[in-house]
N, C-alpha and C positions, 0 to 999 in steps of 0.2 A: 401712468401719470396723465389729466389731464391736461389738452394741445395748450389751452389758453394758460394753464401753469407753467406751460415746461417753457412754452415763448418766454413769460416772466422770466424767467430765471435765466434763460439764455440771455435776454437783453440785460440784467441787471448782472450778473456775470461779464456780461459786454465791454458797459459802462465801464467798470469798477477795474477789472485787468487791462484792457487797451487803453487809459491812462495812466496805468503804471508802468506800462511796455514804452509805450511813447516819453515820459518822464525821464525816467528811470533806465529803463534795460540799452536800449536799440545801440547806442554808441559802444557799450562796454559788452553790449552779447556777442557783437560782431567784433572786434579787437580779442574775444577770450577765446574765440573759436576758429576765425578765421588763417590761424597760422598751421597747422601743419597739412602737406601736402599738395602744397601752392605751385602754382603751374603760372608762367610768368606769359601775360597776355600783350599788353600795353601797356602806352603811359597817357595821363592827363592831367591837367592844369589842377596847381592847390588849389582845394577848396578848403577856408576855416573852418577849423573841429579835423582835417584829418589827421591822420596818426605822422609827424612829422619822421619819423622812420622808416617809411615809407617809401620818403623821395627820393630820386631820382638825381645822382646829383653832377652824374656827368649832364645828363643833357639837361638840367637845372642849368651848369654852367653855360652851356652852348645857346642856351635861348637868353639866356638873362630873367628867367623867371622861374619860379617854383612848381617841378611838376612831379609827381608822384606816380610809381610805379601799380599797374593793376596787375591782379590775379585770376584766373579762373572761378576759384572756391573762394571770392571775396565778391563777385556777381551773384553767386549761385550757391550756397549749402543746401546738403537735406540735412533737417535734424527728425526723428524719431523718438517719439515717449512711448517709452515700456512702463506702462501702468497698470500697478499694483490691485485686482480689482478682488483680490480674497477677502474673506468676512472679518478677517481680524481690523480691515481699516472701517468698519460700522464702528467705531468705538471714539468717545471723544467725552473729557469729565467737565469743561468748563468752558472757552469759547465755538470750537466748532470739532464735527467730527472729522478722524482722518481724512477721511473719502472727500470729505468737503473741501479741505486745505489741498487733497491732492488736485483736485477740478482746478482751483485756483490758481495756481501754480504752472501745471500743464497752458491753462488758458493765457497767461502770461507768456509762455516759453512761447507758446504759440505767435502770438502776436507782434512778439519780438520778430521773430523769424520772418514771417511777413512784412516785418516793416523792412527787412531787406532782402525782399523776393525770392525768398530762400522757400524752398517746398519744407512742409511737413506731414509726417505720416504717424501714426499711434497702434502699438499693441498692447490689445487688453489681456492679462494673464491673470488666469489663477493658477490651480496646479497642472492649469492647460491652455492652451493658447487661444482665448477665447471671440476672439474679434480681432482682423488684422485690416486697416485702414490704408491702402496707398500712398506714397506722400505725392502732393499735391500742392500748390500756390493757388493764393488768395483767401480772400472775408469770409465766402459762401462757403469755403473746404473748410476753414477755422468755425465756422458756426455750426456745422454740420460736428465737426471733432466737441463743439463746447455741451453738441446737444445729449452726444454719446455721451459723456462724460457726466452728465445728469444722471439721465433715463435709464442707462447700458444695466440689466441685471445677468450677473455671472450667472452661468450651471453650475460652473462648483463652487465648494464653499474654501480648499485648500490651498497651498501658496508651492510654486516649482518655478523658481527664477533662472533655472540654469534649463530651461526647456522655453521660453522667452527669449534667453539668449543665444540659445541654438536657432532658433527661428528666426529671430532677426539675421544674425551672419548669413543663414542660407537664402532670404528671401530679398535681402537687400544687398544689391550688387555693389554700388557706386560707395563709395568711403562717406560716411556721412557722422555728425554729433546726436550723438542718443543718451537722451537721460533717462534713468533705471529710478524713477518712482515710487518707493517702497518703505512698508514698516521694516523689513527685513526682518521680522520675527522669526519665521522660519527661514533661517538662511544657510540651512545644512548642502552641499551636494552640488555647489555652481561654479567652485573656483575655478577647474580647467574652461568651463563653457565661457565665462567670463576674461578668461586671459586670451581666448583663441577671438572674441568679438571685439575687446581692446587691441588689438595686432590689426583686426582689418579697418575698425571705426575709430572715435575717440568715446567714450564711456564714461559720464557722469552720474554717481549716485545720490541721490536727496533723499535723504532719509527724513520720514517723520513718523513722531511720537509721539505719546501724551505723558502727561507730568506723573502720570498716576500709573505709568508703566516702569517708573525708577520708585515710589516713594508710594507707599499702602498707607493711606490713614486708619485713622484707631478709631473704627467704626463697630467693634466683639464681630458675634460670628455672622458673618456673610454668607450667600449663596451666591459664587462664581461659577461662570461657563467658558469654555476652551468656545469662541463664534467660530472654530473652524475644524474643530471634532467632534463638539457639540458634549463634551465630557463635562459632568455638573461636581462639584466638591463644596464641603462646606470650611470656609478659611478661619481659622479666629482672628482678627487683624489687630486685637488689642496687646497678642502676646510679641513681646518684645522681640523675641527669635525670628517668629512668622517674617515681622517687616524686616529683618535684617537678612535672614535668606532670599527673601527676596529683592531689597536692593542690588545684596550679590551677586544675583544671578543677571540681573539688569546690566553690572558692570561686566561682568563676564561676558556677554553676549554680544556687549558694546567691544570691548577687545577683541573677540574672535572675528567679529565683525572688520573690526579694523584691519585687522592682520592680514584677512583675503582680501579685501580692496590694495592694499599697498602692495601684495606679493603681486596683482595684476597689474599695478600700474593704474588704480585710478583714484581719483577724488572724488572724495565725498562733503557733503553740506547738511548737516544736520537743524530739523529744523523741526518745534515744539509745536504742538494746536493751541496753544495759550499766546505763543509770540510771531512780533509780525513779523511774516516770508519774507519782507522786501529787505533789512538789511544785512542778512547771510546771503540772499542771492547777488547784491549789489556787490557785498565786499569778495566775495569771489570771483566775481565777475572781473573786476578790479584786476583782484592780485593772478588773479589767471591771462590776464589781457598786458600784464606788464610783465611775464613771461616770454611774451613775444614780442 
């Protein structure tokens, strides 16, 4: 990609996510995450907006004013994006493609992160671990992550989320929040790797999709390709059976799916390339922050 495009795109990327992170995330990313693991540091004077559960209320009492309790991992998180970079996310039928919604997304998590001097680092995966980013604090490491997240072209074309998650457990020491970025199309062979990296981190999954991976329209016979085994078939999508085999199996995969994140112990946020990211991330953002 040419420098003068991909600047484009970094800065409109910029734009567009570091006022959602600032609007939107910063208050409820840090209240969703900030609790387990907390290592008790200090205390300091209320400030409004903080989490009034917080405080402090013996020595509330003893000063006569409102001071709330600090933490270690409430200065300082790392979080981590395990992103999905297999050729099944080139695909997208009506406003943008996966790949695109996950840049966006990521670049959000990011900024958020930043806005409360929390390091971020990113692994790119396909069926292999294809780029691994340090985590880091500040704008220049978030631009440098928004630039990959462009430009970055896999070697493979395959999807191994549980070879991701062996990766991050072994490379990242310090307990950190890592969201798992993924269509989850291939999501055979990760549950133990995934229960062993929820045990040492916290593990969020954001799953996206396209509308058109639950629901075939009635277009006759098509020429579809597997983008990640490259296997070409001819579908007829007008026969009634076709589309209902294949919603099924859409539902089915959505289940199996389910079943290994809840047997590990994690959340997931399901989120469409048609609809906007920002209010699944908010409301769990929410309901995970009044958790704690």
């Amino acid at each position: 990609m040419e420098t003068s495009r991909l600047l484009s795109k970094v800065r409109k990327i910029e734009i567009k996510t570091k006022g959602l992170s600032n609007q939107l995330f910063a208050g409820h990313y840090h209240s969703a995450f900030k609790g387990k693991g907390m290592a008790f540091s200090e205390v300091r004077e209320y400030n409004y907006g903080d989490d009034v559960r917080s405080i402090d209320w013996n020595v509330t009492a003893r000063l006569n004013h409102p001071y709330i309790k600090i933490f270690d991992e409430e200065r300082e998180l790392t979080v981590i994006l395990l992103i999905d970079v297999s050729y099944s996310n080139q695909f997208g039928t009506t406003v943008q493609f996966k790949e695109e919604l996950i840049t966006e997304m990521a670049a959000v998590l990011s900024f958020s992160a930043i806005k409360n001097n929390d390091k971020v680092g990113v692994i790119f995966f396909s069926d292999t671990v294809e780029k691994f980013i340090p985590p880091k604090k500040g704008t220049t490491h978030i631009l440098r992550i928004i630039r990959e997240l462009i430009s970055f072209k896999p070697k493979n074309k395959g999807t191994n989320i549980g070879e991701a998650l062996r990766f991050m457990t072994n490379a990242i020491k310090k307990r950190s929040t890592a969201f798992l970025i993924s269509d989850f199309i291939y999501n055979n062979g990760f549950l133990d790797a995934l229960k062993i990296a929820n045990k040492k981190h916290d593990v969020v999954a954001l799953r996206v999709y396209d509308q058109r991976e639950s629901k075939m329209p009635d277009l006759g016979f098509v020429r579809m390709m597997d983008a990640e085994t490259g296997k070409i078939m001819w579908v007829d999508t007008s026969d009634n059976m076709v589309r209902k085999k294949h919603f099924d199996y859409f539902v089915n995969r959505e289940l199996q799916l389910k079943d290994k994140l809840s047997k590990a112990g994690v959340d997931i946020v399901n989120i469409r390339t048609d609809m906007d990211y920002v209010k699944p991330l908010l409301n769990f953002f929410k309901k995970r922050g009044a958790r704690y």
